[in-house]
N, C-alpha and C positions, 0 to 999 in steps of 0.2 A: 598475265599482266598483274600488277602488285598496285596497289594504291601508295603512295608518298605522300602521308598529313604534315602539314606546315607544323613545326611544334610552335607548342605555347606554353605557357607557363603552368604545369602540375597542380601549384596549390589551386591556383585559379581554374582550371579544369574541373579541377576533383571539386568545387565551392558549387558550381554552376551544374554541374552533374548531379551533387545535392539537389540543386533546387529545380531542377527539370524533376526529377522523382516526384517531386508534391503534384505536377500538372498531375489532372485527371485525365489527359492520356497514355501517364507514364504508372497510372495504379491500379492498369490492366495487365498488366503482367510482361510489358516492354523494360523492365527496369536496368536488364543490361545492356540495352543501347544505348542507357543516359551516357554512357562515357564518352562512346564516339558520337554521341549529338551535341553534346556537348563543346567536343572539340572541332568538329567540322564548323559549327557555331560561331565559336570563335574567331575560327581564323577567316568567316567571314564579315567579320567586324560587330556580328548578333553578340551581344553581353552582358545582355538581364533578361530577367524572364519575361519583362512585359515584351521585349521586341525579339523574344523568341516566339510567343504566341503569337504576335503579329505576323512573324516572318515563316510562321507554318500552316498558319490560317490565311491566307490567303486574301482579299477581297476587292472586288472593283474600285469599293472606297477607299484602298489606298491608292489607285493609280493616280499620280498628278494630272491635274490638267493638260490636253495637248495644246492649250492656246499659252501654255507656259515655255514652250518651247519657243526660240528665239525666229521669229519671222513665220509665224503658222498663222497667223492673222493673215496678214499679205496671202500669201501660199494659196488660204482656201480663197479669199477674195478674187484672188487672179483665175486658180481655175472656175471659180463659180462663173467667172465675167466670160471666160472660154466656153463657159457651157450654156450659157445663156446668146454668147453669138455662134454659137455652131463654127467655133476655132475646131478645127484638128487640136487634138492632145498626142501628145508622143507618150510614154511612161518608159522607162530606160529603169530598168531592174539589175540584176545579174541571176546565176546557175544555181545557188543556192539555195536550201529550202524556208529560208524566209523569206528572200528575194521572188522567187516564184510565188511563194501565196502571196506575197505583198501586191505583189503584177497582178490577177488575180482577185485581191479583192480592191483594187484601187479602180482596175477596168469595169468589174460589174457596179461598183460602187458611183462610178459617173456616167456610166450608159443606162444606169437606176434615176440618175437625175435628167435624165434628156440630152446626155451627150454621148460624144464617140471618141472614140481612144482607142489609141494601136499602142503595141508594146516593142521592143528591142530587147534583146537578151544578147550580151556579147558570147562570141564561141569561147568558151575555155578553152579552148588551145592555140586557136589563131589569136584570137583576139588578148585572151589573159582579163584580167580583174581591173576593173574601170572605167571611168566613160572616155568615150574616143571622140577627138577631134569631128572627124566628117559625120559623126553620127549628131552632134549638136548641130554641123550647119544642116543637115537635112532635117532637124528637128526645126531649127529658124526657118527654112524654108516653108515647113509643113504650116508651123502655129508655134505650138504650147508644148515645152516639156516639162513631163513630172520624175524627180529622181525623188526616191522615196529610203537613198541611205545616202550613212554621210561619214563614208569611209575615207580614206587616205588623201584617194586623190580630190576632194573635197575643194580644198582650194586653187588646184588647176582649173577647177569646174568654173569657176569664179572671176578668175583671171580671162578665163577662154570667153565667159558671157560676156566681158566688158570690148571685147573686139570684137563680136558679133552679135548682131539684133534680134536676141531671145528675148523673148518676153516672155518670160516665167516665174 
């Protein structure tokens, strides 16, 4: 397998590969990487040094707020109110590996607060990628579902609740 770098602009490369050199993690004797840190950098839209430090240093204080996200107030509200009536919760994940930890830590994360929750996981082969009709109404049935991505079919999801009495 061969890697394919996005190009970008050389002068601009080679400027930015200069100034990664000065980091004092680049004057331990890394200095041939500046090139390709540089450009990998780049073409991830990173293009000064401050927010090349930021973007290799890592820290909790950069993640945004999740009540920043749109409808995450509502969200924990509702399942709090679920967990506080002893609602069934559904959790409707998918196969993948951050779909399954998500299942996972969302389940121990509300049977940590005094609630119950079952999960679904559609089969990748029969089912394929997305949430399924009958699986909402036995979710309506149940209580409370929690999807915890917000893939494609996102607005079927949306459309499907307004004809059926989820409360989630």
């Amino acid at each position: 397998m061969r890697w394919l770098f996005q190009s970008s602009d050389p002068a601009q490369t080679a400027t930015f590969a200069t100034q990664l050199r000065e980091l004092p993690e680049f004057r331990a004797g890394a200095l041939s990487a500046a090139d390709v840190l540089a450009q990998l950098l780049l073409a991830r839209g990173v293009a000064t040094v401050e927010q090349a430090v930021r973007f290799l240093n890592p820290s909790l204080d950069h993640l945004h707020s999740p009540y920043d996200m749109l409808g995450m107030t509502a969200a924990v509200a509702r399942v709090d109110a679920a967990i506080q009536r002893k609602e069934d919760i559904l959790i409707y994940g998918d196969y993948d590996v951050d779909g399954t930890t998500a299942i996972v830590i969302l389940k121990t994360a509300i049977e940590l607060c005094g609630g119950t929750a079952d999960f679904h996981v559609p089969h990748r082969i029969r089912d394929g990628y997305g949430m399924k009709d009958d699986i909402i109404e036995q979710a309506a049935a149940a209580g409370v579902a929690v999807d915890h991505q917000c893939g494609h079919w996102h607005s079927r999801l949306c459309c499907r609740r307004n004809r059926t009495p989820l409360r989630a």
